[in-house]
Every structure is written in structure tokens, then in C-alpha cells.
C-alpha positions in Angstrom: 95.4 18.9 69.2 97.2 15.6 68.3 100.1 14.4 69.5 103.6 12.2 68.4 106.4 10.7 68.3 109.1 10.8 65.6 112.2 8.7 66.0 114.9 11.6 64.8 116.9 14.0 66.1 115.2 17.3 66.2 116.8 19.1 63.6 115.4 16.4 60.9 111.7 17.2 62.2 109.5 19.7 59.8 107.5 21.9 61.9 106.2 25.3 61.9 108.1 26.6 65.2 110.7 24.7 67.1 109.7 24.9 70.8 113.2 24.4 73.8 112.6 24.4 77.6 115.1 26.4 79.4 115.9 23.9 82.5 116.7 25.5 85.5 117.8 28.8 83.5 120.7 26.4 82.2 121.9 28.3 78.9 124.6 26.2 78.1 122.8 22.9 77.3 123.3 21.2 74.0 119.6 21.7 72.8 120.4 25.9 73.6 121.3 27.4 69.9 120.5 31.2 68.6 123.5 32.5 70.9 124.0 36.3 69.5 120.1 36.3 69.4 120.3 35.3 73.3 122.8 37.5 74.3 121.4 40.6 72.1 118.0 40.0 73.9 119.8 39.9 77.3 118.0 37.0 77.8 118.3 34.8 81.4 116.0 31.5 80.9 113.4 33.4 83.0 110.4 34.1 80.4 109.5 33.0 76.7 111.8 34.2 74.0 110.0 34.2 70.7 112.8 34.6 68.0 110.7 34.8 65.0 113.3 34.4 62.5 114.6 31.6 63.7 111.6 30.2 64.1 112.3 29.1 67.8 110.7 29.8 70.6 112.5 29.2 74.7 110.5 28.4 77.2 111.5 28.3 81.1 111.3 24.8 83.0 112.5 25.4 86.5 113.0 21.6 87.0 112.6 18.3 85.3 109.2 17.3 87.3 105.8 15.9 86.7 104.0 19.2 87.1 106.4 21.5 86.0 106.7 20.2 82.9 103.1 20.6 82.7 103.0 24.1 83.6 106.0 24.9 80.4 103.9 22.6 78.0 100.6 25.3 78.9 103.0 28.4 79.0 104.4 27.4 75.6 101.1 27.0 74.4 99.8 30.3 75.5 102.8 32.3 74.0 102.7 30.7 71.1 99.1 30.1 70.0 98.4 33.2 68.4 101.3 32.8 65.4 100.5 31.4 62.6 101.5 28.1 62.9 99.8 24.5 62.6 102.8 22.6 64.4 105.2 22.6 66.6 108.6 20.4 67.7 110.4 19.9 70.6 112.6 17.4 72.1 111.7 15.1 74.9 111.8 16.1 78.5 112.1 13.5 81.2 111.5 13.3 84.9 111.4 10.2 86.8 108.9 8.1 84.2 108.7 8.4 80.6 104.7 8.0 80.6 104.4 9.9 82.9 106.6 12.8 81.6 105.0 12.4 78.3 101.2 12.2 79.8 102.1 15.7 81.9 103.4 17.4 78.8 100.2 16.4 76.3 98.4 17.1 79.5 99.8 20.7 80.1 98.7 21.4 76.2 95.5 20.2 76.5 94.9 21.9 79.8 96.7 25.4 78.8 94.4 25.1 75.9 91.1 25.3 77.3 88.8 27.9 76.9 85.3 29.1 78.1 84.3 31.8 75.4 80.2 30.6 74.4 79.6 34.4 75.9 82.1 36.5 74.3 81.2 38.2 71.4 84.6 37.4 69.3 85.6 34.2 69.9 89.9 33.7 68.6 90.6 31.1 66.3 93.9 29.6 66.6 95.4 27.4 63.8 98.0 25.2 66.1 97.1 21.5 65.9 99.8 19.4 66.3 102.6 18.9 69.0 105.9 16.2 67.8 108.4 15.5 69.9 111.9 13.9 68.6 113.2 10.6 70.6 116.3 13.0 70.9 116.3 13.6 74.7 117.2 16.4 77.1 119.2 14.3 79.2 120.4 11.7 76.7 118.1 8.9 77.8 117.3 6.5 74.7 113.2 6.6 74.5 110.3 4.4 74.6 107.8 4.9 71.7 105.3 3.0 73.3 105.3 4.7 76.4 105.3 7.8 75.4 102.7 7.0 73.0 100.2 5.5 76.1 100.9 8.8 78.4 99.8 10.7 75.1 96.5 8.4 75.4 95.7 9.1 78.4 96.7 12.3 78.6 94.1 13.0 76.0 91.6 11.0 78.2 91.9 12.6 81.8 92.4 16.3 80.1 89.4 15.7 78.2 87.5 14.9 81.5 88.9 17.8 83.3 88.0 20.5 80.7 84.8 18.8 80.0 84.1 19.6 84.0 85.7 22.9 83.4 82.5 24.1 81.2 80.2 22.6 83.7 81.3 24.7 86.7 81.8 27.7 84.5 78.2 27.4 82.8 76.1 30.6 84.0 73.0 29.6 86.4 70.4 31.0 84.7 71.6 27.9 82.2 72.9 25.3 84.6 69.9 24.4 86.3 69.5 20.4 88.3 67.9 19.9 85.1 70.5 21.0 83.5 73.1 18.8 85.0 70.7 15.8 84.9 70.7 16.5 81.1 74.6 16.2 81.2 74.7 13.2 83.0 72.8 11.5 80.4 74.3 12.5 77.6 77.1 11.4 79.1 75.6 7.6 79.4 74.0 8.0 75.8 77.6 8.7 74.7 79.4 5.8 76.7 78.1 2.9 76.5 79.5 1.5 80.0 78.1 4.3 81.8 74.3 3.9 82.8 72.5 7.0 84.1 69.3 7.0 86.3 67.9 10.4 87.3 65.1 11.2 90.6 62.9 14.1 91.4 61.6 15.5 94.7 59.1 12.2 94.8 61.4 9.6 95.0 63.7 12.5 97.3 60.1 12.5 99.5 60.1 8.8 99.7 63.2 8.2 100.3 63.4 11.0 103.3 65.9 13.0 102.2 64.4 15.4 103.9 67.9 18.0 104.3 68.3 17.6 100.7 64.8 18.7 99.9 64.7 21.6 102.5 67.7 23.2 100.8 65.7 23.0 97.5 62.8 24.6 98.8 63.0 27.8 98.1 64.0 27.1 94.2 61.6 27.5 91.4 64.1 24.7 89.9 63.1 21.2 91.3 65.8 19.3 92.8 67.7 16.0 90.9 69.2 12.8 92.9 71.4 11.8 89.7 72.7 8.0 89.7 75.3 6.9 86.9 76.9 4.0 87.0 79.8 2.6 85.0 80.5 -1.4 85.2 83.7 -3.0 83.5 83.6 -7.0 82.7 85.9 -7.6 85.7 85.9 -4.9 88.2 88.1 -5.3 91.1 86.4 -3.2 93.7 83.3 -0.8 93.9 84.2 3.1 94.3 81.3 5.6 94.8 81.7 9.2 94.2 79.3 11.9 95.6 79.0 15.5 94.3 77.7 18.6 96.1 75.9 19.8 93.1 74.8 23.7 94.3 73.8 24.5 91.4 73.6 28.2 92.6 73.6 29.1 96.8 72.5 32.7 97.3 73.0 31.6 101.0 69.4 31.1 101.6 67.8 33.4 104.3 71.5 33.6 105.7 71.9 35.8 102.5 75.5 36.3 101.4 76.6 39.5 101.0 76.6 40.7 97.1 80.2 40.2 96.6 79.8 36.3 98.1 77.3 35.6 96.1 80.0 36.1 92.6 81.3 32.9 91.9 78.7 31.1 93.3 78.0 29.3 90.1 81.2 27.0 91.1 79.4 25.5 94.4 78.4 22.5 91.2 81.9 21.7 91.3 82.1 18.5 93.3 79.0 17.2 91.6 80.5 18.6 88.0 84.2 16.8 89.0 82.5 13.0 89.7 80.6 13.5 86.3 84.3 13.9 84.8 85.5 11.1 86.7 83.3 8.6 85.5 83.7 9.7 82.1 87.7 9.4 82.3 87.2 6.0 84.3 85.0 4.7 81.9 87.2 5.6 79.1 90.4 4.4 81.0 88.3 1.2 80.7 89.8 1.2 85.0 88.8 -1.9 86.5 86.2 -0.8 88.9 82.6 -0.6 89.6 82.6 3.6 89.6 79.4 5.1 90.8 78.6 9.2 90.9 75.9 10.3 93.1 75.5 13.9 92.5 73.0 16.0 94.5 71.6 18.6 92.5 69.7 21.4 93.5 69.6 25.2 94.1 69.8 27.1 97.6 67.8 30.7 97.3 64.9 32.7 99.4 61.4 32.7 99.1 58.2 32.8 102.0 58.9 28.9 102.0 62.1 28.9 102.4 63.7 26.4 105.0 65.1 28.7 108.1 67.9 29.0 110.7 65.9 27.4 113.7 64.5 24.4 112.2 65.2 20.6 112.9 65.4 18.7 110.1 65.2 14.7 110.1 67.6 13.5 107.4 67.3 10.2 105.5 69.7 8.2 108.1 67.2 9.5 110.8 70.2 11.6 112.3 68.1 15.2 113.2 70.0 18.2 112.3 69.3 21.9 114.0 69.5 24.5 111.5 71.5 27.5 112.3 73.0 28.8 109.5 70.8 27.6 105.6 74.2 28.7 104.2 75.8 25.7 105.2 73.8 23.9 102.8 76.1 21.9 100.8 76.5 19.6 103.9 72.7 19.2 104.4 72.8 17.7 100.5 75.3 15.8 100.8 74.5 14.3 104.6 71.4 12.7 102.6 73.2 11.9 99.4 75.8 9.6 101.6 73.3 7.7 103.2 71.6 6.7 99.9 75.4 6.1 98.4 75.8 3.2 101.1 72.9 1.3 100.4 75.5 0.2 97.6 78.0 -1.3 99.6 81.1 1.0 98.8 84.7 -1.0 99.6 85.9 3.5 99.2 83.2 6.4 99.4 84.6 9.9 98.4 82.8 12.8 98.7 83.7 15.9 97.0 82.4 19.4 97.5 83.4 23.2 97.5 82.3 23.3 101.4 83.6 25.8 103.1 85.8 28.6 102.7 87.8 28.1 106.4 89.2 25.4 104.3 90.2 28.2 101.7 92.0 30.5 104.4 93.7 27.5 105.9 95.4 25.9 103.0 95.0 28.8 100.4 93.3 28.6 97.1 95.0 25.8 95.4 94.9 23.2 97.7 92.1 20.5 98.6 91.6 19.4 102.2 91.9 15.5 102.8 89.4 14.4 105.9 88.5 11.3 107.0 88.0 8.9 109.7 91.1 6.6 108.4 94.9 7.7 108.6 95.6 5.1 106.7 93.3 6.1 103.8 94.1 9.5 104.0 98.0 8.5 103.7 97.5 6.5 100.8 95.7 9.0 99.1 97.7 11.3 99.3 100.5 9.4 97.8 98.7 8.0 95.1 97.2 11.5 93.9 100.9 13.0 93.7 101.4 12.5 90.3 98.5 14.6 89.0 100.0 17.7 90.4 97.1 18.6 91.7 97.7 19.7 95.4 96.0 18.6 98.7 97.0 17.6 102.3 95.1 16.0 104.9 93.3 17.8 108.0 92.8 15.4 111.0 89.4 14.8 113.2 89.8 15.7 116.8 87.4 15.1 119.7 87.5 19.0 120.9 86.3 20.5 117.5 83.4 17.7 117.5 82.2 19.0 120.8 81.2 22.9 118.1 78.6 20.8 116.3 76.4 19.4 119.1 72.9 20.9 119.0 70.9 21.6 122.4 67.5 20.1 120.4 68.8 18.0 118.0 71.5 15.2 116.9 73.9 17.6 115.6 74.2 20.9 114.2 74.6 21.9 110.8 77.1 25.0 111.8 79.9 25.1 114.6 79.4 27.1 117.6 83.2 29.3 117.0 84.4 30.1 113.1 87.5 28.3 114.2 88.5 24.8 112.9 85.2 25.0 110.1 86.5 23.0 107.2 87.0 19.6 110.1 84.0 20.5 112.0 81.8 20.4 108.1 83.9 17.0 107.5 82.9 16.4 111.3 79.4 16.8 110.8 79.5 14.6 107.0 81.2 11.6 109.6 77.6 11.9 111.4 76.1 10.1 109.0 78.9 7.4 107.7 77.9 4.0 108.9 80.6 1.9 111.3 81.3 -0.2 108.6 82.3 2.6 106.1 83.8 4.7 108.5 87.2 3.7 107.2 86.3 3.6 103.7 84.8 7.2 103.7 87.6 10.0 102.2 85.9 13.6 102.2 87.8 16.0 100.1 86.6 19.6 100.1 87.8 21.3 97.0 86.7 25.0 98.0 90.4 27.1 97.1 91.2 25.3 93.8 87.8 24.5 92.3 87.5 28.1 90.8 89.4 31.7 91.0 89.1 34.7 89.3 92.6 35.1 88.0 94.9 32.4 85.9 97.2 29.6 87.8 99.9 27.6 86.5 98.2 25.8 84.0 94.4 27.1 84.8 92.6 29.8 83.3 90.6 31.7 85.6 87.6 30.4 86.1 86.8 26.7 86.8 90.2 24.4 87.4 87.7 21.0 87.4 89.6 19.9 90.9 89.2 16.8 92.0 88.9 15.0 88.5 92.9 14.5 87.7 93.7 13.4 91.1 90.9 10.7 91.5 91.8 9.4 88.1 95.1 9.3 88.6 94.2 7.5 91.9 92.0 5.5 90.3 94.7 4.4 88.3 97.3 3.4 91.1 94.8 1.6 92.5 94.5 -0.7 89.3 98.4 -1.6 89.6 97.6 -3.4 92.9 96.7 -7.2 93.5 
């Protein structure tokens, strides 16, 4: 889909359809036409009026905001994708920055657009291609080209790294293997030059005592993968690492999920699937960091040699850990893969993972939970990431719910004693094994509700939403505007 800018009033446009957003159900604006039409369809700015003979198309916008306008842009795209039509023109919509507002509209396109249809038997073909906007503008605000011209660019960028994590998470297991996803990872370094990709097997796991990591793999006829990439600009002005829980599949282990838990489970990749994207967007973004994604791949299923609720595991940091649930696994991966992460020296370390579903019926499914030992971090996070409309809020450490994961035998237990308070007692238990001098530069960000439902959201399809990749970039990004 391709994107532009053409400096005339709408009308003067050529274009298959001509696409206005109904703000805030206001049917008396200026750009509002097709008036016996509207009034014959009893129409109230609620849903999508498709007046084919007019070859206009309304759209609702509740408000003039970042996200909004990308949920319209992905609306309009799904209403109208199935005409036959190779283009499409609307004026432009601002909300508080022109880059922004034209970055969240190409965005909302590109993300509305997505689909995951390698398994379906008839596969739709849709002629739209190409998206121009007129620098004639809803509120009368005179327009810059080249803005709107870089938000289009890096639309194009981040969206591309979100849907390319998109097919990742929604990949079947009997496909998406740690071999599988160590594949990805350097294809993705063959393809970008800047990115560098170094992949490990159990051996160097064994030598390097990741010994949780391994136990959750033990059971898998699919050997476990300690992927590495790397991408270095000329001038980077700090180093960021990323790490993945990369659960390739989780049956539960011998804490077997029930059938209906185990659907779905092909998503638990999505933390390790959303730092691949985010090195690819960085790296395309030309951002000026040192990015690293550590992605812990593996699966967690049963067999006679299956690891076991009991055990005391040693993990790579020499922490023990007591074993009383194998389906919390994902921390047991990434406990391991956060030791090896600081042997680089991180100035920030963010973890990402689908960890636990308390975090899922505390916050709901569309928000990502925000822990960490720094307020401060948290804070800025949080306001940084706004922009991506992409929702998360923070959820604080407290001394009472660390006193759940203390273990009898060992130096902590991988499962709380009470069900209460488990998404900050898992980011309790990942704080085990951050060093002093990274405890403030340690985010943990578990992306359990949004990373994957079954039904459709604003402008996700059901399936995979790749969480976690828009609002790191976009992070990544304010971070580059600072001294």
C-alpha cells in the first residue's frame, strides 16, 4: 500500500472512492456533502456509509487523536477493501502533531490491513493500493509536506515490524519450532545488514548453566535456541537490550493445562517474536542505539524426563529455584536469559513476555503491565509509549507479595504461595535475578491480555496484535530526541 501527499483541495484529486471521517458525529462540517443521500439513509455519523454512486464513503472518528485516527484509517480500510477500487482520497486529519497524525493514519492502514491466511483454502485478493490525502485540512491548518511525508516513512517502518511479528506469533507449532525462530532471526540479519545474528544450542546452554532454561526444554523432542542478534549504528548513544520469552508451545508441562488452556498457546512466542520486530524497526529507523534481542527459545511439554513440581533447580546466576508449578515456565527461561543479557552491560534491560494471566484479569486483555524496580523508569515509560496507542500501566513491587515466593529449600520459588497478586509476584521473582547495578535499569513488561485474542480489536485482527513492538519503538524513538 503506498502512500501521498498532493498539494490540492480534495475535489481536484482523481481517485477511485473519496473516503470522509465523521468527527465526533459532526454532520455539518464543510468536508460533509451527499445531504439527501444522508438524510434518506437516516444516517447519524455512527458507522460507515458506502454511497456507491457517489463514490464516497463516511467513516466515524469519535475524536481528533493519535489512536483514534488510527482505528478510522483500519475501519475505512476494512469497509472498503472489497470494491473494486485501486485508490482512495481523503483530506487530512490532524491531532496535536502533523507526523504524528499522518504516521497513525498510514499506520491504521497498514495495520487494518494485515492478514494471516497461508491456511485457508481461498485466500481474497483485494485490488486497493494506494491512499492520497489533499493538504486541504479538516480543521483549516496549512500542512507540512515534509512531515507528513516522514510519519508516512515511518509508519511504513514500525507497521512493517508489527505485522511481520504478527505472522510469527500466529505461525502453527507444528511449524514454529526454536529452530524455527532461530531461522527467522537470521534471515532477519542476512536481510539487514546492521543486524548481526548468533544462534546457541543446549551445549553452550549446558556450559553456560542455564540450567532453568534447559529444564523447561526437557521434555521437547525440539532442542532449545539462546538466539543473540545484535544491531550496531556508527554512533549509538546508549546500549538497550531486549529479552523475549520465546514458548514456542507450553502444554503446561506435567502441570498439564486443561484442553481449552492449552488453545492459544502458540502466542506464549510472543515476547521473543515482539524483540525480533523491534530490532528490525530499530535497525531500519537507523535509531541511534546499540539494540540487542535475547530471545529464549524453547518448548514446554511432558515426557518420562520431564522436569517436575518438587525439583530445585540451580539457575545460571547461582540463584536456586524450587519448582512447584512447570507451568510457570516462561519465568524459568527468562530468569536464565537475563543473567546472560547483563554480561553486556545494559544502561536499560526490558524484558517482554506473555507471563501470566493474573496480569490478564487485572488489567483486561488489552493492556500490558509495566514492573520494575525504578518509579522513575516506569514513569518515563509510560509517557514515552503514549503515542503508539498501545495501552499499558504500571503495577508496583511491594514487600508483602515478595514474602509468596520464598521457598522452604531453596532461594525462591518459581510459583506464589496465594493466586493473589501473580503478575508482581512473576515480575517479583524475574527482580531475583537483576544485578544491583541494573536494578534501576531493568523494565519488565508482561504482555499476556493484548499479545493475542480470539476476536478483532480496534485495529487488530484476531489473532496476534505483535504487542510490545509499536510501543518500544516509539520509545525507542523519544529516547533519540534527548541529549
Amino acid at each position: 500500500m503506498q502512500f501521498q501527499i498532493v498539494d490540492k483541495k480534495l475535489k481536484d484529486i482523481k481517485a477511485d472512492i473519496e473516503l470522509i471521517f465523521v468527527v465526533d458525529k459532526d454532520l455539518k462540517h464543510k468536508f460533509i456533502g451527499d445531504k439527501e443521500a444522508i438524510k434518506f439513509n437516516n444516517y447519524k455519523g455512527e458507522s460507515v456509509l458506502i454511497l456507491s454512486e457517489a463514490k464516497r464513503a463516511y467513516v466515524p472518528l469519535s475524536k481528533l487523536d493519535l489512536d483514534e485516527l488510527r482505528v478510522a484509517a483500519a475501519k475505512a480500510y476494512n469497509a472498503l477493501k472489497s470494491l473494486n477500487i485501486k485508490s482512495i482520497k481523503l483530506a487530512s486529519y490532524v491531532a496535536e502533531c502533523q507526523k504524528l497524525s499522518f504516521e497513525a493514519l498510514a499506520e491504521g492502514f497498514l495495520l487494518g490491513s494485515y492478514e494471516f491466511n497461508k491456511y485457508k483454502e481461498k485466500k481474497e485478493r483485494y485490488t486497493l493500493k494506494e491512499i492520497i490525502f489533499s493538504t486541504e485540512e479538516f480543521s483549516g491548518k496549512k500542512i507540512d509536506l515534509k512531515a507528513a511525508n516522514e510519519g508516512f516513512k515511518e509508519a511504513e517502518i514500525i507497521a512493517s515490524a508489527t505485522n511481520f511479528t504478527k505472522d510469527i506469533v500466529n505461525e502453527i507449532p507444528e511449524i514454529y519450532t526454536p529452530q524455527k525462530m532461530a531461522e527467522d532471526a537470521q534471515n532477519l540479519a542476512k536481510n539487514i545488514a546492521s543486524i548481526k545474528c548468533e544462534v546457541y544450542d543446549e551445549k553452550f546452554l549446558a556450559k553456560e548453566n542455564m540450567n532453568a532454561f534447559l529444564a523447561v526444554n526437557r521434555a521437547s523432542v525440539h532442542k532449545p535456541r539462546l538466539i543473540h542478534l545484535t544491531y550496531k549504528p556508527k554512533k549509538s548513544k546508549k546500549r538497550i537490550i531486549f529479552v523475549g520469552k520465546g514458548l514456542t508451545y507450553d502444554s503446561g508441562g506435567l502441570s498439564l493445562k486443561p484442553a481449552d488452556y492449552m488453545l492459544t498457546m502458540k502466542s506464549d512466542k510472543s515476547g521473543a517474536a515482539a524483540a525480533l520486530g523491534i530490532i528490525k524497526g530499530a535497525a531500519e529507523l537507523n535509531l541511534p542505539f546499540e539494540i540487542h534481542a535475547i530471545l529464549g527459545a524453547t518448548e514446554n511439554m511432558i515426557g518420562g524426563n520431564a522436569y517436575k513440581p518438587d525439583d530445585v533447580l540451580i539457575s545460571r546466576s547461582g540463584v536456586s529455584i524450587e519448582v512447584r508449578n512447570t507451568d510457570a515456565e516462561g519465568r524459568l527461561v527468562l530468569a536464565d536469559c537475563l543473567s546472560y543479557a547483563q554480561d553486556f552491560k545494559p544502561d536499560i534491560l526490558i524484558d517482554m513476555a506473555t507471563l501470566t494471566g493474573a496480569c490478564v484479569v487485572g488489567l483486561g486483555e488489552y493492556t500490558t503491565g509495566i514492573m520494575g524496580n525504578s518509579e522513575s523508569l516506569k514513569n518515563e515509560f509510560k509517557t514515552k509509549i503514549k503515542d503508539s496507542g498501545e495501552l499499558a500501566t504500571t503495577l508496583d513491587f511491594n514487600p508483602y507479595l515478595s514474602e509468596l515466593i520464598k521457598s522452604q529449600i531453596a532461594d525462591v520459588s518459581n510459583c506464589a504461595s496465594s493466586r493473589y497478586g501473580g503478575a508482581i509476584t512473576a515480575g517479583m521473582f524475574l527482580a531475583k535475578f537483576i544485578k544491583d547495578e541494573y536494578k534501576d535499569k531493568w523494565l519488565h513488561l508482561d504482555i499476556a491480555g493484548p499479545a493475542y485474542r480470539e476476536k478483532a480489536w480496534g485495529y487488530n485482527q484476531a489473532g496476534a496484535s505483535g504487542a510490545g513492538v509499536r510501543m518500544n519503538l516509539y520509545f525507542l524513538q523519544a529516547l533519540s530526541k534527548e541529549n
